[in-house]
C-alpha positions as CSV (number, residue, x, y, z in Angstrom):
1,X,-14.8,-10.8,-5.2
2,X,-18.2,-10.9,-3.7
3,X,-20.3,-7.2,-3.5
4,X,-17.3,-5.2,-4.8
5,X,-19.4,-2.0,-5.2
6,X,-19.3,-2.1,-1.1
7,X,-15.9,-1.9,-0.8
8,X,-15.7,0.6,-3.9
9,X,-18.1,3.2,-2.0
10,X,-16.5,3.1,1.2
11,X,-13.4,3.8,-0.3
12,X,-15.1,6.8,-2.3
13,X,-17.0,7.9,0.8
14,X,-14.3,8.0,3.5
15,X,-10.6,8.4,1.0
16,X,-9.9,11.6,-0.1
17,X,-7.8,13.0,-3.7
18,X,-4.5,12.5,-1.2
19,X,-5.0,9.0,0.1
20,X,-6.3,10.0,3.5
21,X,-8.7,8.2,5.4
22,X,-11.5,9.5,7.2
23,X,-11.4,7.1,10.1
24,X,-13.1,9.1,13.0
25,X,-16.5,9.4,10.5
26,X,-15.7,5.7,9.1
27,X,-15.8,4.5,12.4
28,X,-18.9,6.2,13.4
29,X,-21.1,6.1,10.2
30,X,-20.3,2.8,9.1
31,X,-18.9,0.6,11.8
32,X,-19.4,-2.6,10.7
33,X,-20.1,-2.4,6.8
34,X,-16.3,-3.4,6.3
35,X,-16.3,-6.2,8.3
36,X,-20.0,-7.7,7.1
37,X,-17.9,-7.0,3.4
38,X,-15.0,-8.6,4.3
39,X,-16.8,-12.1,5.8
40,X,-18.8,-12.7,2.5
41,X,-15.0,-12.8,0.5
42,X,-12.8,-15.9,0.2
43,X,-9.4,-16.8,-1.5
44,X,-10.6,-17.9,-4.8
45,X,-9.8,-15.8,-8.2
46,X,-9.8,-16.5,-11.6
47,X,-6.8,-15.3,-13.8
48,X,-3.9,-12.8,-13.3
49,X,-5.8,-9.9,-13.3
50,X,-8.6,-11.2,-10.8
51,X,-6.0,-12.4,-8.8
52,X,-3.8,-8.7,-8.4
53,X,-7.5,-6.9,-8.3
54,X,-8.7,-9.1,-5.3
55,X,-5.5,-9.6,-3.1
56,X,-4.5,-5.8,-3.4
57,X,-8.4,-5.1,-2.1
58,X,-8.2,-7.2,0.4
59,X,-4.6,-6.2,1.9
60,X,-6.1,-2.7,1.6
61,X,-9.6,-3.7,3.1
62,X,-8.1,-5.9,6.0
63,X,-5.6,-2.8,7.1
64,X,-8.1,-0.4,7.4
65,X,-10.0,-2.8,9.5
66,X,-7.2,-3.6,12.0
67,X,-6.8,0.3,11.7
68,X,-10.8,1.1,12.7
69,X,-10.7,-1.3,15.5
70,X,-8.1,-0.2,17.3
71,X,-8.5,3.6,16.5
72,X,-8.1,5.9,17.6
73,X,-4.2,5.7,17.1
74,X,-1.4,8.4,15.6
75,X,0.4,5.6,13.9
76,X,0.3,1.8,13.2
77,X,3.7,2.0,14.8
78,X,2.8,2.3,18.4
79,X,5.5,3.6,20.9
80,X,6.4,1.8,24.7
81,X,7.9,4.9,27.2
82,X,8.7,7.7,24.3
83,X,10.3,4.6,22.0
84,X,9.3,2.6,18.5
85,X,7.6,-0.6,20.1
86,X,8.9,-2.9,17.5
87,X,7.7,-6.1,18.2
88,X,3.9,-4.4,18.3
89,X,4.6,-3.3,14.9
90,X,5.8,-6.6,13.6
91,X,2.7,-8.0,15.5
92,X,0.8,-5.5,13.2
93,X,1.7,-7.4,10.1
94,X,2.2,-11.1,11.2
95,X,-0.4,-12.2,12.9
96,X,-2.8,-14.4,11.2
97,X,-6.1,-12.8,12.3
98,X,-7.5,-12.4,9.1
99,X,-9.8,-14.7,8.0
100,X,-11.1,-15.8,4.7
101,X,-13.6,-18.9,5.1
102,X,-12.0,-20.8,7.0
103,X,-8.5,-19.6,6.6
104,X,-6.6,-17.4,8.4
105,X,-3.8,-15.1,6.9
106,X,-1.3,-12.2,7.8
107,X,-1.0,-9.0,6.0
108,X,2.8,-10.6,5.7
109,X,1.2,-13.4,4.1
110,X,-1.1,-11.5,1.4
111,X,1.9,-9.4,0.9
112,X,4.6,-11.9,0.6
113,X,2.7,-14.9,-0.5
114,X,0.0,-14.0,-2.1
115,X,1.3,-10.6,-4.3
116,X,5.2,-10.9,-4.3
117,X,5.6,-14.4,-4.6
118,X,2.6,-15.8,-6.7
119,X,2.7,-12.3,-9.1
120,X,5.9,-11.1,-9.1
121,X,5.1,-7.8,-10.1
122,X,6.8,-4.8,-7.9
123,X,4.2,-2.5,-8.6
124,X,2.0,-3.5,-6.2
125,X,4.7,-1.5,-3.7
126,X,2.4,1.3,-5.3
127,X,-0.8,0.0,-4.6
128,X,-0.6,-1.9,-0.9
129,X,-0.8,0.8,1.9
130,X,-0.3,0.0,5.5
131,X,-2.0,3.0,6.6
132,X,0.9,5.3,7.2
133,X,2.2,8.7,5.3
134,X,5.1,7.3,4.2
135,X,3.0,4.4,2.2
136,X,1.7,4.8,-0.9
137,X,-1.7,6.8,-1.8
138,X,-4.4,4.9,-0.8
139,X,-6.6,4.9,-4.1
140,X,-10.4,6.5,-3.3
141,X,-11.6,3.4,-5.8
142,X,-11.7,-0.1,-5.6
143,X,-9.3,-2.1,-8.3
144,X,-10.6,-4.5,-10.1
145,X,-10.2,-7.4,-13.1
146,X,-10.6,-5.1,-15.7
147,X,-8.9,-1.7,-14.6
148,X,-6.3,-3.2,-12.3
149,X,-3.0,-2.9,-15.1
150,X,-3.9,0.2,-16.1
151,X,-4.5,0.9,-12.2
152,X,-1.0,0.1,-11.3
153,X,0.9,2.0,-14.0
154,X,-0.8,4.8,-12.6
155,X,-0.1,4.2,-8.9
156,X,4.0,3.8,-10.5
157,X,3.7,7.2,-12.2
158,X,2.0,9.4,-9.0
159,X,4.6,7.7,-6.7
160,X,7.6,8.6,-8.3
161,X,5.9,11.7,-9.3
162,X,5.6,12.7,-6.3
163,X,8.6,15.0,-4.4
164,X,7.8,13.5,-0.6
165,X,8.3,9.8,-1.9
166,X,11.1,10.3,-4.9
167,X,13.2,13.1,-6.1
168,X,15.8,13.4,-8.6
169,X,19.0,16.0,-7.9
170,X,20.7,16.2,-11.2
171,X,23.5,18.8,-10.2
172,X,24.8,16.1,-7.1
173,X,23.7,13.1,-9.4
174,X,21.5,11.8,-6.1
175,X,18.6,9.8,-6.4
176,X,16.2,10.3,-3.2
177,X,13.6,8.0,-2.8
178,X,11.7,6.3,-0.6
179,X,12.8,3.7,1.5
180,X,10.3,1.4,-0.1
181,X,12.6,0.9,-3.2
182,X,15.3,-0.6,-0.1
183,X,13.0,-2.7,1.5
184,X,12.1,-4.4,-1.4
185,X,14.6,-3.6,-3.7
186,X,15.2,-7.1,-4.8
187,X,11.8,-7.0,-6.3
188,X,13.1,-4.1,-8.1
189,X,16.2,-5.8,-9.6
190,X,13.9,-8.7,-11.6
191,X,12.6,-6.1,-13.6
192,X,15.5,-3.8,-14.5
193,X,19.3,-3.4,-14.0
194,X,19.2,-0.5,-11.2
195,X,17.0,1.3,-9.1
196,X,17.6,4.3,-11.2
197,X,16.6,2.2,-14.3
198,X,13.9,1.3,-12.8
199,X,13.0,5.1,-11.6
200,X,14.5,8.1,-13.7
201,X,11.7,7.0,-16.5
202,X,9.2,7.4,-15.2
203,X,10.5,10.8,-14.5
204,X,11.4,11.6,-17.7
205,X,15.3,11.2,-16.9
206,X,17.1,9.2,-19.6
207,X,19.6,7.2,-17.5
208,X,22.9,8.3,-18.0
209,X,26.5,6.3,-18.6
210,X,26.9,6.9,-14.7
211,X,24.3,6.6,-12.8
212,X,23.0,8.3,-9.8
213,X,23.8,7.7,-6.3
214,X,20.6,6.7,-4.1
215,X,19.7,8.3,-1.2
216,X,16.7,7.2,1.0
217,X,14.2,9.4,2.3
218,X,13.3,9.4,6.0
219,X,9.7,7.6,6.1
220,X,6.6,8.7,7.6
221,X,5.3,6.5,10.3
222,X,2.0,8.4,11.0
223,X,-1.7,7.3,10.1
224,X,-2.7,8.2,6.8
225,X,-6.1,10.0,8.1
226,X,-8.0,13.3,7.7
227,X,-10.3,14.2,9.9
228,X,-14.3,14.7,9.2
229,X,-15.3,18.2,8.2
């Protein structure tokens, strides 16, 4: 990934502890670093670790973008008289407008293609954020080759650590969580038996005989931002 450190400071200068973004002073103080950024990079990596580092940046890099040029918005789910515009949204995700050299790719793509598909790894549920509450924490760093397992184990443990996202109610025996684990829960299911398999560990729940029932959580549709001090 070409100029890393670019991305790496933006992130630092503009993402805060919580995983909001500081769009309104992003958008003012550094209009068009991300896009100069995102023009020098290309599809090529080298390895496993390159390869999670690099597309995980760039799904991250290429939604704030999208985000920045149309803001400002409340929500990357915009609404037509008072209701969810849903074909907007989907636009939001499958349209090929992002281009690396002379390719150009969908956030669906990156996601789908390029992460699920090629890496099979579910964590990077934690570590993609499509610039709503209800997504993961945007990290205030960039990944990279050499931090990025390490990185994701980290992103696992403060999402299901975290009450809004994932919530365990041993007197009922329900499992809340986010609907993240039911979009994708397939993803889920390669890795371990049951979504509470998967889950209650990294809570410090030992699984029981009889597992949980899973509830999901209502998810948060509005923009991930803070606004400039």
């Amino acid at each position: 990934m070409n100029d890393l450190p670019i991305w790496d400071q933006l992130l630092r200068r503009y993402v805060d502890q919580a995983g909001r973004v500081d769009y309104e002073a992003w958008s003012t103080h550094d209009p068009q670093t991300l896009c100069r950024w995102l023009a020098q990079q290309s599809a090529d990596t080298n390895g496993r670790e390159d390869h999670l580092a690099h597309w995980i940046n760039l799904y991250n890099a290429f939604t704030i973008q999208s985000v920045l040029s149309a803001y400002p918005i409340t929500s990357i789910r915009p609404t037509l008289m008072g209701l969810p515009n849903w074909i907007a949204f989907l636009r939001f995700f499958q349209r090929r407008v992002h281009r690396l050299g002379n390719a150009l790719f969908s956030l669906a793509q990156i996601e789908n293609r390029m992460l699920r598909q090629i890496t099979a790894d579910p964590r990077i549920h934690f570590a993609i954020v499509c610039a709503s509450i209800g997504c993961p924490l945007l990290r205030h760093e960039a990944y990279t080759p050499e931090r990025v397992e390490e990185q994701l184990e980290q992103d696992v443990t403060r999402f299901v650590n975290n009450p809004a996202k994932v919530r365990f109610d041993a007197e009922r025996g329900v499992l809340y969580c986010s609907k993240i684990f039911r979009w994708y829960e397939a993803d889920f299911l390669a890795v371990a038996p049951s979504l509470p398999d998967y889950i209650l560990p990294r809570l410090g729940v030992s699984v029981q005989h009889h597992q949980p029932r899973v509830a999901f959580l209502p998810y948060d549709w509005s923009l991930n931002q803070r606004m400039s001090s």
